[in-house]
N, C-alpha and C positions, 0 to 999 in steps of 0.2 A: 504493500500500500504506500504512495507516494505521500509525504509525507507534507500537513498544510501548516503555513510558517503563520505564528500567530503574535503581535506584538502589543504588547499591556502598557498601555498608558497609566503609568501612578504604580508607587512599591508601599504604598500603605498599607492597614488590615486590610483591606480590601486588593488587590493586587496581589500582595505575598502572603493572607492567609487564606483565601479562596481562589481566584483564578489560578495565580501562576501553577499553585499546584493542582487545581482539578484539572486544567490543561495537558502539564505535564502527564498528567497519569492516564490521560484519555489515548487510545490507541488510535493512529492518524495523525493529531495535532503533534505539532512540536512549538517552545517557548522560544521563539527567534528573536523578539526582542524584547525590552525594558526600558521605560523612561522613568528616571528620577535626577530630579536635579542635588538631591541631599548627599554629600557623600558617604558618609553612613549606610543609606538605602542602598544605595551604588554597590558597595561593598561590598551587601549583604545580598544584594540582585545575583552578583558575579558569583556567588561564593554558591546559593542555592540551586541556579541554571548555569554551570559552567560554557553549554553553549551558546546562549545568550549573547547578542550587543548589548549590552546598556550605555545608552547614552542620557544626556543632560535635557534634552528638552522635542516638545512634539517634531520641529521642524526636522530635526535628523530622525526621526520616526519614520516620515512622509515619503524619506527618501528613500526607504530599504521594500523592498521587493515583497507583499508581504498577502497573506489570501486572506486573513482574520486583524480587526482590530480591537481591543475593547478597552472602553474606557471607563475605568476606576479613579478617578480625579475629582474635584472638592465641586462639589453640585452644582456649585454658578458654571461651570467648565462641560458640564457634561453636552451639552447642546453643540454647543462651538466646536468643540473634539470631534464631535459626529458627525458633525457637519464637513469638516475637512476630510473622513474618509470617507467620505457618503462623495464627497466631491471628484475624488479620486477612483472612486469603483469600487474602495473596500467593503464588502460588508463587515457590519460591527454590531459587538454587542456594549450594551449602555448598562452600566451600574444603578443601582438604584434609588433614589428615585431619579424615574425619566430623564426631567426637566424642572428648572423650578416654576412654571406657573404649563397651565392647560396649552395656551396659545404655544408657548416654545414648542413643547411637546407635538402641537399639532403641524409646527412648521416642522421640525426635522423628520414627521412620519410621511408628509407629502414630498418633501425635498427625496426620502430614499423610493419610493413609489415612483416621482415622475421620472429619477434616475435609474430604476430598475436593479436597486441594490440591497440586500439584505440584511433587516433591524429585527431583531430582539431586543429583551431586557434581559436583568439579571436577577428574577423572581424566583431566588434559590430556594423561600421559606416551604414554596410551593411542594418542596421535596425532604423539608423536615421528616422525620419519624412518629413525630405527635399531632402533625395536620395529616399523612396518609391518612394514620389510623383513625380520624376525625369523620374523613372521607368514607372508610372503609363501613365506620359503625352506621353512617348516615344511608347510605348505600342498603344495608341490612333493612332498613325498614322499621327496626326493634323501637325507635323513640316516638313511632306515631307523629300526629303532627311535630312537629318543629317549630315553636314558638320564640325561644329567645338562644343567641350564640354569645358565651361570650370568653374573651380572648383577654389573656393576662402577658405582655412579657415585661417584666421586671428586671431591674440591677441593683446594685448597692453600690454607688458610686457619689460617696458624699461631696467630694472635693471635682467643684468644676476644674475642667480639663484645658488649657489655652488652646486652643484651636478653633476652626473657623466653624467647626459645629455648635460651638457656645454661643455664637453671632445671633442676634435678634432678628439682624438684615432680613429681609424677606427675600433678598437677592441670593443670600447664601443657603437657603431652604434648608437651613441648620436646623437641631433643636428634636425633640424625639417626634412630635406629630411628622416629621419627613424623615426623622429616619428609622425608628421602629416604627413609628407607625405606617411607613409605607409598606410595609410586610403585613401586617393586622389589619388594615384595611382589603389591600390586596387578597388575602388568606379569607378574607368574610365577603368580597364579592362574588371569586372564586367559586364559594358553596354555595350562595346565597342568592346571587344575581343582583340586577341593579338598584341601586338605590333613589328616595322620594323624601326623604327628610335627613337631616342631617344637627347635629347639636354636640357641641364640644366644650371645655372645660380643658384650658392653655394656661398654668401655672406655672409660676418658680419659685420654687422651695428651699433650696438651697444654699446655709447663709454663704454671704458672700456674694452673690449671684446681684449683679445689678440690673437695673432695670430695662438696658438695651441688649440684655440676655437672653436665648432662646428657652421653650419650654423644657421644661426637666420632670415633672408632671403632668400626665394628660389621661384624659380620659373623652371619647367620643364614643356615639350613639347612634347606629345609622337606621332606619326604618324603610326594609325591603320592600320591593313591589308588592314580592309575595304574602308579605304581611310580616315574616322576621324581624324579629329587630337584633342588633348585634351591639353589645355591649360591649369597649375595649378600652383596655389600659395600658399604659403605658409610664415607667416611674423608673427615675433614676435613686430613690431614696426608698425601694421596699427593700427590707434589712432580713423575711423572713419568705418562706414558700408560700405562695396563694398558688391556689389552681392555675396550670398554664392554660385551660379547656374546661369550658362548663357548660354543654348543650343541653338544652329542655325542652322536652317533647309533652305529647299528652299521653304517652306510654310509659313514659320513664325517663330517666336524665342519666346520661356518660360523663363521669368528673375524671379529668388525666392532671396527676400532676408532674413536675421534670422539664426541663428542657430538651431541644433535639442535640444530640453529641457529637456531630461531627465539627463544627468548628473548634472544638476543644479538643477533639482527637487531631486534625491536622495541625493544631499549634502543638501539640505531643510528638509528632514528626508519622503518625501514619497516613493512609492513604487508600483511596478505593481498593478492594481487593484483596486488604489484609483483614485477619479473624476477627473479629469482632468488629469492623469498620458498620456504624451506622445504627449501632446496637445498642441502646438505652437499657441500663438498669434493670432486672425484672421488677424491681420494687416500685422501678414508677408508671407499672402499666397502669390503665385506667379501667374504672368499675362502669357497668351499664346493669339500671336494674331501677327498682324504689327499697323505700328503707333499706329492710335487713335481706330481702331478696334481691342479692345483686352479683354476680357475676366477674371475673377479671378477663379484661381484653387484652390479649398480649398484643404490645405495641411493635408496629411495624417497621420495619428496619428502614433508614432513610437513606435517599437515595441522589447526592447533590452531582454523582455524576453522568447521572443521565442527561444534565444541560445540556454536558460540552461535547457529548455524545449523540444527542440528536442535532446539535449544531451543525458538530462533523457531518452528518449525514444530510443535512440542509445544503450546506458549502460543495456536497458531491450531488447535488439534485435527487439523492434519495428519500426526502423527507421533508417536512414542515421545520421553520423553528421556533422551535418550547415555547415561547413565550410571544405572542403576537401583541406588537404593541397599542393597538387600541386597545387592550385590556388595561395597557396602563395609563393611556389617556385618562382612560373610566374612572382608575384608581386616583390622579390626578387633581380631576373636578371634585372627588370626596374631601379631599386634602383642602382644596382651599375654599372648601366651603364648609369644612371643620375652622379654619384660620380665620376666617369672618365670623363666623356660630361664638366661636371663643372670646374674640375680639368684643363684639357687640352685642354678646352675652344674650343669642334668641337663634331660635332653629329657623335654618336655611333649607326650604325646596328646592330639588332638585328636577326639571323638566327635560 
């Protein structure tokens, strides 16, 4: 199999602790090249993908020969990035979120459309262990109607962090409503389909945090066509375990709690393929039942490298790719009518 040269924009978490390596490990791609201006990153790019270019910035990016780009860069960047290889003929995949407002998003999905070039995003949550299985029990039938979804992912992250995530900017679509919650939203339209109300709750909690700081608390509410409504949090200051999963049906309710493990396994250095890769705890499978009649779901193994797997297979004309970006249009318009909902403290229709 000829092999497709794929070159990563950004050596942050995002870059060196999911792409470069789900890349690497995907049979077909190879990590061809690297962009970090930091030298540290540089370093550490070289040290990880011995055959890697790493260079200093997009521009020598542009010039290397390349079938894949994606870019993993500080969220005002993500549009602009895309745009130059969308310009060029690369297809790319776009970190998440998108863009920061709908309108961007909607220019870079037409700009690769009328160029005839291939976009995705990078809706890895999609392929957690704790959303399959979410999937899987929904599927069953067992909860009867399906009345309220609601999503937890939490940190314990008391001391803001200097970086442009802490930025209030709206430019910089910092702050967790964009960046966990572009996964919890995303993961509840996913099951749920589109949404008709929206209402949020944009706090900072955290002392220290001034007042041109993004949220570090949040919680939004979204009210599906179908009648769902979807409950999600988001907290950089929960210090203990809440449910990551709590559906409620009029049959019975599925509570999971746990995280998905694969991002803490590739900062541990393994990788698709290895024993246990993708496999959560038996302790934290999740119950379906009422009361004391309830049942254990063993939770399903997650699966982050089918992305770059059905990618490959996109980039060879054998397949779709994973993630079609009008779904994150969709995801987009939740987002910033969750950012007004909060701002102006009253639920925003969606049409």
């Amino acid at each position: 199999m000829t092999e497709l040269r794929v070159g990563i924009l950004g050596y942050g978490t995002g870059g060196r602790v999911f792409h470069a390596p789900l890349v690497a490990a995907t049979p077909g791609l190879t990590v061809s090249a690297i962009v970090t201006s930091d030298p540290e990153r540089a370093s550490r790019a070289a040290a990880d993908h011995p055959g890697a270019t790493v260079v200093a910035d997009a521009d020598a990016l542009f010039e290397l020969p390349l079938d894949l780009v994606v870019v993993s860069t500080p969220n005002k960047t993500h549009v602009p990035l895309a745009l130059r290889a969308i310009e060029r003929g690369t297809p790319v995949v776009v970190d998440k979120p998108f863009a920061p407002t709908v309108a961007d998003g909607e220019r870079l999905v037409r700009a690769a459309a009328e160029a005839g070039v291939g976009l995705t995003v990078f809706q890895n949550r999609r392929l957690d262990s704790d959303f399959l299985t979410v999937r899987g029990v929904l599927d069953t039938g067992r909860l009867g109607r399906v009345f309220r979804f609601e999503s937890r992912y939490d940190r314990w992250v008391p001391r803001p962090k200097d970086n442009w995530r802490e930025l209030g900017d709206p430019a910089e679509a910092g702050g967790l409503l964009y960046d966990l919650g572009a996964h919890i939203v995303d993961q509840a339209l996913t099951l749920f389909g589109p949404v008709t109300e929206v209402y949020a709750e944009l706090d900072r909690r955290r002392e220290g945090v001034s007042a041109c700081a993004s949220d570090d608390d949040t919680f939004v509410a979204l009210h599906h066509a179908n009648g769902v409504r979807s409950h999600l949090w988001a907290s950089a200051l929960a210090g203990t375990r809440n449910p990551r999963f709590r559906v409620l049906g009029d049959a019975g309710t599925f509570t999971k709690y746990g995280l998905d493990v694969q991002e803490p396994q590739i900062k541990d250095g393994m990788r698709p393929g290895d024993e246990g890769w993708g496999v959560e705890p038996a302790a934290d499978a999740g119950v379906l039942g009422v009361g004391d009649d309830v049942e254990t779901v063993p939770t399903e193994t997650g699966r982050y490298e089918d992305f770059y797997a059905r990618t490959r297979d996109a980039l060879l004309g054998e397949g779709e790719f994973p993630v079609d970006p009008a779904s994150a249009l969709e995801a987009l318009r939740v987002l910033e009518a969750a950012r007004v909902a909060g701002t102006e403290r009253r639920v925003v229709e969606l049409t």
